[in-house]
C-alpha positions in Angstrom: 6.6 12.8 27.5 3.3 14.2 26.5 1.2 17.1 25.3 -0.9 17.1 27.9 1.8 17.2 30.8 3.9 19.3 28.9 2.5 21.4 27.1 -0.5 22.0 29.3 -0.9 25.8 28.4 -0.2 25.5 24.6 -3.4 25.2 23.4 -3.1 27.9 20.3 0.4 25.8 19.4 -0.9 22.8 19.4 -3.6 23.6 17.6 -1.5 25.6 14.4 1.3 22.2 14.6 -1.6 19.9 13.9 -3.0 22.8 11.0 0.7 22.8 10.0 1.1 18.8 9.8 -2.8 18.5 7.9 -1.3 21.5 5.1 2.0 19.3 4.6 0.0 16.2 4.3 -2.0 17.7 1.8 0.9 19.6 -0.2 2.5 16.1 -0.5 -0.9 14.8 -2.1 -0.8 17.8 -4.6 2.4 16.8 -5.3 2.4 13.0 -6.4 -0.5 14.3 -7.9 1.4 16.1 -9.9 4.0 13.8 -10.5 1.8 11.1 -11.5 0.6 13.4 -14.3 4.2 14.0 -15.2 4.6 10.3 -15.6 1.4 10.4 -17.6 2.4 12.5 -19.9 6.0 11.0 -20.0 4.7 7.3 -21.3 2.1 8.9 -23.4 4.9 10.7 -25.7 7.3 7.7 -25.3 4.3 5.5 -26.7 4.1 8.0 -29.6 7.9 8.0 -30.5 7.5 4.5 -30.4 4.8 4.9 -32.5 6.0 7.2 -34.8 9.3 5.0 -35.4 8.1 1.5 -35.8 8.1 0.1 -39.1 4.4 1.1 -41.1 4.6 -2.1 -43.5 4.1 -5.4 -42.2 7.3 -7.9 -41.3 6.2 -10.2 -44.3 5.8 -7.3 -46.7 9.3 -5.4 -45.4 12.5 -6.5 -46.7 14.3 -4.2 -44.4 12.8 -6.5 -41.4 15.5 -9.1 -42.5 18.4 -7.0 -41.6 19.7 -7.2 -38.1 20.2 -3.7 -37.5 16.6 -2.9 -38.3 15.4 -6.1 -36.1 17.4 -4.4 -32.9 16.2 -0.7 -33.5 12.4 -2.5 -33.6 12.9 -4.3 -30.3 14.7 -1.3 -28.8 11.3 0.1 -29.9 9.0 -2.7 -28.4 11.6 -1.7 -25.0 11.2 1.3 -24.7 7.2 0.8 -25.3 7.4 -1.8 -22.6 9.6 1.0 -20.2 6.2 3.6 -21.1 4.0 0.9 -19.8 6.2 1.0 -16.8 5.3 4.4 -16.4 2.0 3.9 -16.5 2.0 1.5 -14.0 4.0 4.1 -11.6 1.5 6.6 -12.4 -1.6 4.4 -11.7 0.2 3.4 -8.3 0.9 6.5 -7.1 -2.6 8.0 -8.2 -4.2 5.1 -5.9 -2.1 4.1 -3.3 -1.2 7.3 -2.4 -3.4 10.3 -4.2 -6.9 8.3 -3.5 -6.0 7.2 0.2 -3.9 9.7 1.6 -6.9 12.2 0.4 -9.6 10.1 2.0 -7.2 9.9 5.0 -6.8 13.6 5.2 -10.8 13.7 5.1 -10.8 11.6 8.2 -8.1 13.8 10.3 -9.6 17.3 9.6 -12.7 15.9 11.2 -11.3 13.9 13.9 -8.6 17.7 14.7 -11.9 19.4 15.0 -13.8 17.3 17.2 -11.1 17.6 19.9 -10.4 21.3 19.4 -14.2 21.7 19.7 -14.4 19.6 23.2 -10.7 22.0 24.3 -13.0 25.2 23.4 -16.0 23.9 25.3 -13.6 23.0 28.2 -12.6 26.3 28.3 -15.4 28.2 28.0 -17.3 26.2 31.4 -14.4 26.9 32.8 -14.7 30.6 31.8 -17.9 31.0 32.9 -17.4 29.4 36.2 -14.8 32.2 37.0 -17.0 34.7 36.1 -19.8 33.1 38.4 -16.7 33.3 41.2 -15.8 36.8 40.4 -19.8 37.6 40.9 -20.2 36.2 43.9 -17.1 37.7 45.3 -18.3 41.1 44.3 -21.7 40.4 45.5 -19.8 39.4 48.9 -17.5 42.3 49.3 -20.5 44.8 48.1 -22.8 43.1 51.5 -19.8 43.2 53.5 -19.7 46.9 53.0 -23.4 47.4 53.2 -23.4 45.2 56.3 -19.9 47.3 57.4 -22.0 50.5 57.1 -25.4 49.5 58.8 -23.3 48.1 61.7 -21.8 51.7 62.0 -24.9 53.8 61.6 -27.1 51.2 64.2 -23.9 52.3 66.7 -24.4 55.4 66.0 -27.8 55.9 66.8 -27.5 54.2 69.7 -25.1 56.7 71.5 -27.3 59.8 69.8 -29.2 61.1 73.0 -31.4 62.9 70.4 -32.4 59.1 68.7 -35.5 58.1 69.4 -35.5 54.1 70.9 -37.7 53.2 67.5 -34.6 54.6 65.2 -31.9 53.1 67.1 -34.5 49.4 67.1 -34.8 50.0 63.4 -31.1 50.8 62.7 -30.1 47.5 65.0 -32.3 45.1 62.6 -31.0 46.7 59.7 -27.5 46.2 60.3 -28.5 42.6 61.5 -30.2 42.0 58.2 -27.3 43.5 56.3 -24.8 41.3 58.5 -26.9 38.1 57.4 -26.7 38.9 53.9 -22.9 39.4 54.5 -22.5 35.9 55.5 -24.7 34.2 53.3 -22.7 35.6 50.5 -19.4 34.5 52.0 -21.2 31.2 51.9 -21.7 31.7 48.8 -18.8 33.0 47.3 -16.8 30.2 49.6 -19.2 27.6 47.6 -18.1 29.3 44.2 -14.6 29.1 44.7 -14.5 25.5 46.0 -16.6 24.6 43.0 -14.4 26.7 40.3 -11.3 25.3 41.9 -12.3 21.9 41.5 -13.6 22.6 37.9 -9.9 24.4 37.2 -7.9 21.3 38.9 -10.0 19.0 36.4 -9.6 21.6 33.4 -5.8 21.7 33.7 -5.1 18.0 35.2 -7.7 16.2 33.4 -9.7 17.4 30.4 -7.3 19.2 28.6 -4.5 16.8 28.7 -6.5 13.7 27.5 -8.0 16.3 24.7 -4.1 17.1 24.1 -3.1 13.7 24.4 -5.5 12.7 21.6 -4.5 15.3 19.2 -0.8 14.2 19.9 -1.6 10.4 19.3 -3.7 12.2 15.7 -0.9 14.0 15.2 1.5 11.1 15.2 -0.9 9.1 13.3 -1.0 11.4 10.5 3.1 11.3 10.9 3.2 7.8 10.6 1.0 7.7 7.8 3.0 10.6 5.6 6.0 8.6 6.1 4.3 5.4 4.6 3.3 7.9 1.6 6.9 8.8 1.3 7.3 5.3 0.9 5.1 4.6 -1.8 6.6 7.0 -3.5 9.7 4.7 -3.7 8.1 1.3 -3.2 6.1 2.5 -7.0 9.6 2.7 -8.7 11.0 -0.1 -7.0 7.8 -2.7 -8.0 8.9 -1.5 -12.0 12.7 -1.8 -11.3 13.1 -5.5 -12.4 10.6 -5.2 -15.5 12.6 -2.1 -16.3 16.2 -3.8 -15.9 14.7 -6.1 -18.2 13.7 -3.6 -20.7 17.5 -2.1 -20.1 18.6 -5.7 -20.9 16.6 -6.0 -23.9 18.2 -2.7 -25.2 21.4 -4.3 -24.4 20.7 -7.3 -26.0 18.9 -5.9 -29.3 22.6 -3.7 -29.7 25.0 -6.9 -29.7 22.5 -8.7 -31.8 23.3 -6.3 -34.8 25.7 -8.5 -37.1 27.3 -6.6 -39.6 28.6 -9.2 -41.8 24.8 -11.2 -41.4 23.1 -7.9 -42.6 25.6 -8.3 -45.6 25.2 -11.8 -46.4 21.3 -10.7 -46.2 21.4 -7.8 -48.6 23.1 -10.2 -51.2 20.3 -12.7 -50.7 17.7 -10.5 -51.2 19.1 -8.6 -54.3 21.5 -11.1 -55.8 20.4 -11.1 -59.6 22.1 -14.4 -60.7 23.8 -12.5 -63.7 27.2 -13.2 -64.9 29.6 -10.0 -64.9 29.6 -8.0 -68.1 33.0 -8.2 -70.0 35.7 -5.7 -70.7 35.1 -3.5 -73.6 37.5 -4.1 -76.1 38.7 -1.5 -78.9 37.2 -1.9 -82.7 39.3 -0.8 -85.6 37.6 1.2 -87.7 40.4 2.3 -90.3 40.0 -1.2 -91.8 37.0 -2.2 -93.5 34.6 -5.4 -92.0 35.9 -8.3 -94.1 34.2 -11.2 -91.6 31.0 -12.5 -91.8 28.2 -12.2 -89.7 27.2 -15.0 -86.7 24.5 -15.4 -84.8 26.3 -15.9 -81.7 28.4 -12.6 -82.3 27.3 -10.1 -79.7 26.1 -6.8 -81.1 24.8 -8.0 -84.3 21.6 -8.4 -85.3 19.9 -11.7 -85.6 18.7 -11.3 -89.3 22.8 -11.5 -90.4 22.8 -7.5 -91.2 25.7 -5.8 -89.6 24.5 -3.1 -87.1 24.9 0.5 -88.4 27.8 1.9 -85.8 27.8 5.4 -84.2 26.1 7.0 -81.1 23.0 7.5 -82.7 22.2 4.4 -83.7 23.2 3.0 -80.3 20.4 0.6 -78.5 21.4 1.2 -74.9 23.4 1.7 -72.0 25.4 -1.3 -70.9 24.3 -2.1 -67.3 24.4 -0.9 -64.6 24.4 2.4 -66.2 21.9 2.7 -68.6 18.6 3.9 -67.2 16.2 1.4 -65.8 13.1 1.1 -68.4 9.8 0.3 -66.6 9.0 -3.2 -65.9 5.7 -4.8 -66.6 5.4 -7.3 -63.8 4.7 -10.7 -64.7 2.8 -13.7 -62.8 6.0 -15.7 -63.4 8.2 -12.8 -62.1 10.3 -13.0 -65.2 10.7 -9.2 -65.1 13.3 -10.3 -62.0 16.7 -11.2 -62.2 16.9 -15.0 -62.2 18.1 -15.5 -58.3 15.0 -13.0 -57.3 12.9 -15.0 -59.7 13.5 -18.2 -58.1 13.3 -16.9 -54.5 9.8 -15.1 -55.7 8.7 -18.1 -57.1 9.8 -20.2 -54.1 7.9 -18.3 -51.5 4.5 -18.4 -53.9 5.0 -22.0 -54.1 5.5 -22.3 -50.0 2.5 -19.9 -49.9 0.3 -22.4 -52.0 1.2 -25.8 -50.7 -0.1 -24.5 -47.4 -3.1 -23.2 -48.7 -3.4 -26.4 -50.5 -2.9 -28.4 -47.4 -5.3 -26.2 -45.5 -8.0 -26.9 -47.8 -7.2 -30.7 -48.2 -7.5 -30.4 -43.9 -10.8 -28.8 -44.2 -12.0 -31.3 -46.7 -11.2 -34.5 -44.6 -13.1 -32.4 -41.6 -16.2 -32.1 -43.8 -15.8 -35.5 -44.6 -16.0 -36.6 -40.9 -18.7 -34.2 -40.1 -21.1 -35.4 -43.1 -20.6 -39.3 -41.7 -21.6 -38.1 -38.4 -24.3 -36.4 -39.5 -25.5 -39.4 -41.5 -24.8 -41.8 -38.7 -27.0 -39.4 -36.3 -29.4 -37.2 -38.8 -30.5 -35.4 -35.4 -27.3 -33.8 -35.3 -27.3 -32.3 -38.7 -28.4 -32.4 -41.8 -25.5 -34.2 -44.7 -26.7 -32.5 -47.3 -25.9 -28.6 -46.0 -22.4 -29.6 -46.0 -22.3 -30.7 -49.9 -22.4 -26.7 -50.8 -19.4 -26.4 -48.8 -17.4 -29.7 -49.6 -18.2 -29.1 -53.2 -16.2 -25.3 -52.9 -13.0 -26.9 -50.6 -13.1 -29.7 -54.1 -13.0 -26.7 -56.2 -10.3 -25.0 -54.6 -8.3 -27.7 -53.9 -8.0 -28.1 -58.0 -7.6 -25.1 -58.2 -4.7 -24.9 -56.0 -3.3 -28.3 -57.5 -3.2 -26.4 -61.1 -1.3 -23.1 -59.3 1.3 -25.5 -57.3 1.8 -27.2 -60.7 2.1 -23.9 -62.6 4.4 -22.4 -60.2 6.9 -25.9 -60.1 7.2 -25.5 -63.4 8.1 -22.1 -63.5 10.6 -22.8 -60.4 12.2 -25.6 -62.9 12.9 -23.3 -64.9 13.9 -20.7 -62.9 16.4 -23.2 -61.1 18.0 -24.6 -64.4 18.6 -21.0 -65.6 20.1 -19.8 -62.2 22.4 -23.0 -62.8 23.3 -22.4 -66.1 24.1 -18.8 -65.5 26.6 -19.5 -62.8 28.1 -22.1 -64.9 28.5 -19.7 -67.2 30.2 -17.1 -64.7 32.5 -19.9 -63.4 33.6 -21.3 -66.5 34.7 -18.0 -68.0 37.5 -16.4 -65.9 37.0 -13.1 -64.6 39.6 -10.9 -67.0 42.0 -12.3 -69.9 45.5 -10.9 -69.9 47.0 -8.7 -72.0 49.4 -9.5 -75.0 52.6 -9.9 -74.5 54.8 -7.0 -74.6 57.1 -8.2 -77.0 54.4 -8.1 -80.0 55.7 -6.0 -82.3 52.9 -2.6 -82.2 53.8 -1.9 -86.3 54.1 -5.1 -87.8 52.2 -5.5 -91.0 51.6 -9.3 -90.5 50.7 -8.4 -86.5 48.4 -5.5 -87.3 46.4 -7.5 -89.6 46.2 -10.4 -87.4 45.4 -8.2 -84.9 43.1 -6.8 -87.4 41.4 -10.2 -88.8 41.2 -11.0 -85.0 38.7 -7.6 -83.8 36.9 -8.3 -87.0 36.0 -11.9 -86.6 35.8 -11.9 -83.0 33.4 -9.2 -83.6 34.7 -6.5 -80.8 32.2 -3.3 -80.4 33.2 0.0 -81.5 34.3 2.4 -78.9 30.5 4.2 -79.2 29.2 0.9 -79.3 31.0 -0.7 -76.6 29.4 2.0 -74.5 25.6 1.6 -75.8 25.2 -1.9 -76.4 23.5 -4.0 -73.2 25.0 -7.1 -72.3 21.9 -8.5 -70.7 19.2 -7.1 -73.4 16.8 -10.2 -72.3 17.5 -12.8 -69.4 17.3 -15.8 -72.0 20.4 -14.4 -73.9 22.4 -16.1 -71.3 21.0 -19.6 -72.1 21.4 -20.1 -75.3 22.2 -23.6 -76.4 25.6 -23.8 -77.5 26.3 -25.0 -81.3 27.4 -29.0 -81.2 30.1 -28.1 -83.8 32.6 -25.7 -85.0 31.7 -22.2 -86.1 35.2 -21.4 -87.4 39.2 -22.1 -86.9 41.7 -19.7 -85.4 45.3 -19.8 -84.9 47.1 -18.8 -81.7 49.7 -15.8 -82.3 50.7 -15.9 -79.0 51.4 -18.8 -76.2 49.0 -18.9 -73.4 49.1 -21.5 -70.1 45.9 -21.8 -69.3 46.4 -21.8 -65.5 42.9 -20.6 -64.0 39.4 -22.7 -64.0 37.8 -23.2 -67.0 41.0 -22.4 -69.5 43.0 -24.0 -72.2 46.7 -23.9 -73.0 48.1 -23.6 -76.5 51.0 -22.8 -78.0 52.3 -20.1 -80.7 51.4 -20.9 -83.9 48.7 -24.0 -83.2 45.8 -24.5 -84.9 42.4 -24.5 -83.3 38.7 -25.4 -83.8 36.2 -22.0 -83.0 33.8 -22.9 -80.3 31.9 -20.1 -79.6 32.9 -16.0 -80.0 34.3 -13.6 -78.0 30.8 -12.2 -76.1 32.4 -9.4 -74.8 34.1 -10.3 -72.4 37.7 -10.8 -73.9 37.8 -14.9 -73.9 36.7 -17.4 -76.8 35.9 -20.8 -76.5 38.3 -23.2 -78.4 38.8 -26.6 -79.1 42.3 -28.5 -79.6 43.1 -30.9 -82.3 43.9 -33.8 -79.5 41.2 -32.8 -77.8 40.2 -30.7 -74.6 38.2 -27.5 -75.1 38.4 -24.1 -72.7 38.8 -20.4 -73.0 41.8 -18.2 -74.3 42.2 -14.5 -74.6 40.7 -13.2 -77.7 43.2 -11.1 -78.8 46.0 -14.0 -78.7 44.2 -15.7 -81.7 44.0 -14.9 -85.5 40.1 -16.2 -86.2 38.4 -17.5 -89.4 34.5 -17.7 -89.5 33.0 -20.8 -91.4 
């Protein structure tokens, strides 16, 4: 079925369906116009969340890189920049592929709808104007007819007038001959006109218009067939992305199971882990008996010049740690200003940092090296001496970088043995000593000033004290070099099995050699007569300082 057979006499439908189809084609154009902006706009404001979320320092210079979680919410980031670029390629599709071509298509089947329409109207219009040349010459045929009609009439009359002269009756007799003539020539006429207009109507109706209708039909379905591809595009766009974007889904997915809580811990402690041993337990001073023991060096609160330190809050010299406030730290090439574990990683990564600068340079050296025997081997490639300038600066630098490595090694050495000696220190001591035994008589005279002589010598701070004084007032206080020989003897009051790492058993009443005080922690350092040295509570020992 066809326009032209069908609808033969629908020339003012066909031509508002093929206005209809051009308008649609062009409202679908206006819209993935429209839609492309939308995705525009979409991936412009995801690349600026993106943006405005990703990390501002560099990986190198962030320690929050290091933690998982912050490694997954950046590649979620780098996804969902990745998804915006998506977008833009959608947008750049459909604004080509469909707003460009359909447009230009459009173009093409406005002018091709009014070429045809143009030959229908011409059609119709010779075909108009040959029924009005047919409805002339019928007119012009019945008019003679009637003129021929009357002449015939008046010719007979004359001729049966008795009073009509013969010249009237000869004149009316050629007159109605001459109209008669023109009566029949117009019949031959209008007979001409009608054959001719019916022909021109039988090729109007069975010819002309239906190829002109047929062509607009096979436009129109053109113009059908190309909307629907549109319509495609429309998919075929999101469906091109779907893979890069299941992959950006993917990566999302990934980036969440990659968060490891107990990595992000295990990161934390590398990155502040200060390499300090844990601050003892403050333990109670008696200040209702007077300070009968002598001074030490190694005592913990007292002054190194042997003077007893003046007690009370306002003579206090700080906060034990971690609660005193922080004083401003100068920061040192050596990064002594660090806690020891920070130190050593500090220095570590300086030392990595110059080795391959030093390397680099040694690299660039050996190249200048080549490049000068080249150029002395063929002067026309060079000349050897413009590279001395150059070889003379990598020499320099390359000492220069020798003297930093050396610096820094050293400072690592160090570094390394006090990180060592530190945690020697924490695992030697145990954590908490325990307390005396219940069965110690609280009044006693002979306990009370055991218990006495004991606080004194081991040289306990005051309760304002114990709150003030730092434990960590410089890093080096941690590694000092233990004394070779006795400082002082003590005498256990109490029995103690030295179960735990790093302790010493001894029994009521023996006798032992002082090793090194109580530092605030509740244990001292002793030696037995048969030998074997470790840690005992503090307050199960009567001491004497040499």
């Amino acid at each position: 079925m066809d326009w032209g057979t069908e609808l033969w006499d629908q020339f003012d439908v066909l031509e508002r369906h093929t206005q209809w189809g051009l308008d649609l084609l062009d409202r679908y154009v206006k819209f993935v116009k429209e839609r492309t902006e939308v995705e525009q706009a979409y991936a412009k404001q995801l690349r600026s969340l993106v943006k405005k979320y990703l990390p501002k320092r560099p990986i190198k210079d962030d320690p929050e890189s290091k933690f998982s979680q912050q490694q997954s919410f950046v590649q979620i980031l780098q996804e969902v920049n990745d998804f915006a670029g998506q977008r833009e390629l959608v947008a750049e599709n459909l604004g080509v592929r469909v707003c460009l071509e359909l447009t230009k298509y459009s173009q093409e089947i406005k002018q091709e709808r009014k070429m045809h329409f143009q030959e229908g109207r011409r059609a119709q219009q010779q075909l108009e104007n040959g029924f009005k040349q047919l409805e002339h010459s019928k007119r012009k045929f019945e008019r003679d007819c009637r003129e021929a009609e009357k002449a015939a009439q008046t010719a007979e009359r004359l001729d049966q007038d008795i009073n009509a002269t013969k010249a009237d009756v000869e004149k009316a007799k050629q007159q109605a001959h001459l109209r008669s003539h023109m009566a029949e020539e117009s019949k031959n006429e209008y007979a001409a006109q009608l054959q001719r207009f019916n022909r021109d109507q039988a090729h109007f109706y069975f010819s002309q218009m239906p190829q002109i209708f047929d062509k607009l039909q096979d436009m129109d379905e053109r113009r059908a067939a190309r909307l629907g591809a549109g319509y495609g595009l429309l998919s075929a766009a999101e469906l091109q992305v779907v893979p890069i974007i299941a992959k950006c889904l993917e990566g999302m997915k990934v980036a969440a199971d990659a968060v490891d809580p107990k990595n992000d811990s295990q990161v934390l402690i590398e990155l502040h882990k200060s390499g300090f041993a844990r601050p003892g337990d403050v333990e109670f001073e008696d200040f209702s008996q007077p300070m009968n023991r002598a001074p030490s060096d190694s005592s913990l609160g007292t002054p190194s010049d042997g003077r007893p330190e003046l007690r009370g809050s306002g003579r206090s010299r700080a906060m034990r740690w971690p609660f005193g406030k922080k004083n401003k730290t100068v920061v040192t090439e050596d990064f002594s200003h660090l806690p020891p574990e920070q130190q050593r990683k500090r220095l570590q990564q300086q030392l990595e940092e110059r080795s391959r600068e030093l390397q680099k340079e040694v690299d660039q050296r050996e190249a200048l090296k080549k490049m000068k025997d080249v150029y002395e081997k063929t002067p026309q490639m060079g000349d050897p001496a413009s590279l001395e300038p150059r070889i003379t600066e990598t020499l320099s630098n390359i000492e220069r970088l020798k003297l930093e490595v050396q610096k820094y090694e050293a400072w690592l050495a160090e570094a390394e043995s006090r990180v060592l000696s530190n945690k020697g220190d924490s695992l030697g001591r145990p954590a908490r000593p325990p307390d005396p035994p219940a069965s110690a008589p609280p009044d006693g005279s002979s306990d009370s000033s055991t218990s006495q002589d004991n606080k004194e010598s081991s040289g306990e701070p005051g309760p304002e004290e114990g709150q003030d004084a730092p434990i960590y007032t410089e890093f080096e206080e941690d590694f000092e070099e233990e004394p070779a020989s006795p400082i002082g003897h003590c005498v256990a009051i109490y029995h103690f099995e030295g179960s735990s790492e790093g302790t010493i058993s001894m029994a009521e009443g023996e006798g032992l050699s002082l090793m090194e005080e109580d530092k605030g922690d509740g244990w001292t350092r002793v030696r037995r007569k048969e030998g074997g040295e470790g840690y005992v509570p503090t307050s199960y020992l009567r001491v004497s300082l040499n």
